[in-house]
C-alpha positions in Angstrom: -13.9 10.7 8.6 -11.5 13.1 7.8 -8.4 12.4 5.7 -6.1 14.3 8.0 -7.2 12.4 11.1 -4.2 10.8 12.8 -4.1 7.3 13.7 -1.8 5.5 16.0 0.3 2.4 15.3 -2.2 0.2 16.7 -5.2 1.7 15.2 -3.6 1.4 11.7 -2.8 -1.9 12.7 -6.1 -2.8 13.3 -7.0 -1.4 9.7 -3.9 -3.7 8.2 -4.7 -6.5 9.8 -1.3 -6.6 11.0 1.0 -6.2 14.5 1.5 -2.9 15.8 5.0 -3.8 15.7 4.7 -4.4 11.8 3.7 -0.8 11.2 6.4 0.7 13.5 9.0 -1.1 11.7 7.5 0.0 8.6 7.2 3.4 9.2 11.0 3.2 10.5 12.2 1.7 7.0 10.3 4.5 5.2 8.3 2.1 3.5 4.7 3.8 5.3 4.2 7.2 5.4 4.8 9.0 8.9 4.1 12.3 11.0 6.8 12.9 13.9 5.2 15.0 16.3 8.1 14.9 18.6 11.1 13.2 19.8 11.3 12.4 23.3 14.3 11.0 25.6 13.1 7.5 24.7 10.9 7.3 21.4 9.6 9.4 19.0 5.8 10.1 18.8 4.2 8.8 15.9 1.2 9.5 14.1 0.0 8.5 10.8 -2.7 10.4 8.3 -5.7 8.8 7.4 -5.5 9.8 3.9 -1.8 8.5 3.7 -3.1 5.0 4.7 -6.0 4.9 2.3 -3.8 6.4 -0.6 -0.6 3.3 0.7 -3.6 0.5 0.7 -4.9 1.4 -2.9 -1.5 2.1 -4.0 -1.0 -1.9 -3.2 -3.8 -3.3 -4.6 -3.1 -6.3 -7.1 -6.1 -6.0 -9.4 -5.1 -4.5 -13.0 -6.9 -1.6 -13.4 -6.1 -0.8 -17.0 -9.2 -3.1 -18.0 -7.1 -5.0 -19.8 
């Protein structure tokens, strides 16, 4: 797949393992990176990059990888 693919909230959900509702709220603290396509009378549209997602889930990983 390619990296500029967008996802929606629930299908980045379903690759966090988490509520849709957890990566809205993320995205709205800034703390998961976004694309505004537009801003409606009621919500915003948002999509999310592929590659953004990949590069915020190894950004997080735990494991030391120094080697040391």
């Amino acid at each position: 797949m390619e990296d500029s693919e967008l996802l929606t909230a629930e299908e980045v959900a379903s690759l966090l393992r988490v509520k849709p509702s957890t990566v809205y709220d993320a995205a709205a603290r800034g703390d998961l990176p976004v694309v505004k396509l537009w801003k409606g009378k009621r919500r915003t549209l948002l999509r999310f990059r592929r590659g953004d997602i990949e590069t915020f889930i190894l950004n997080r990983t735990t494991q030391d990888r120094t080697g040391g």
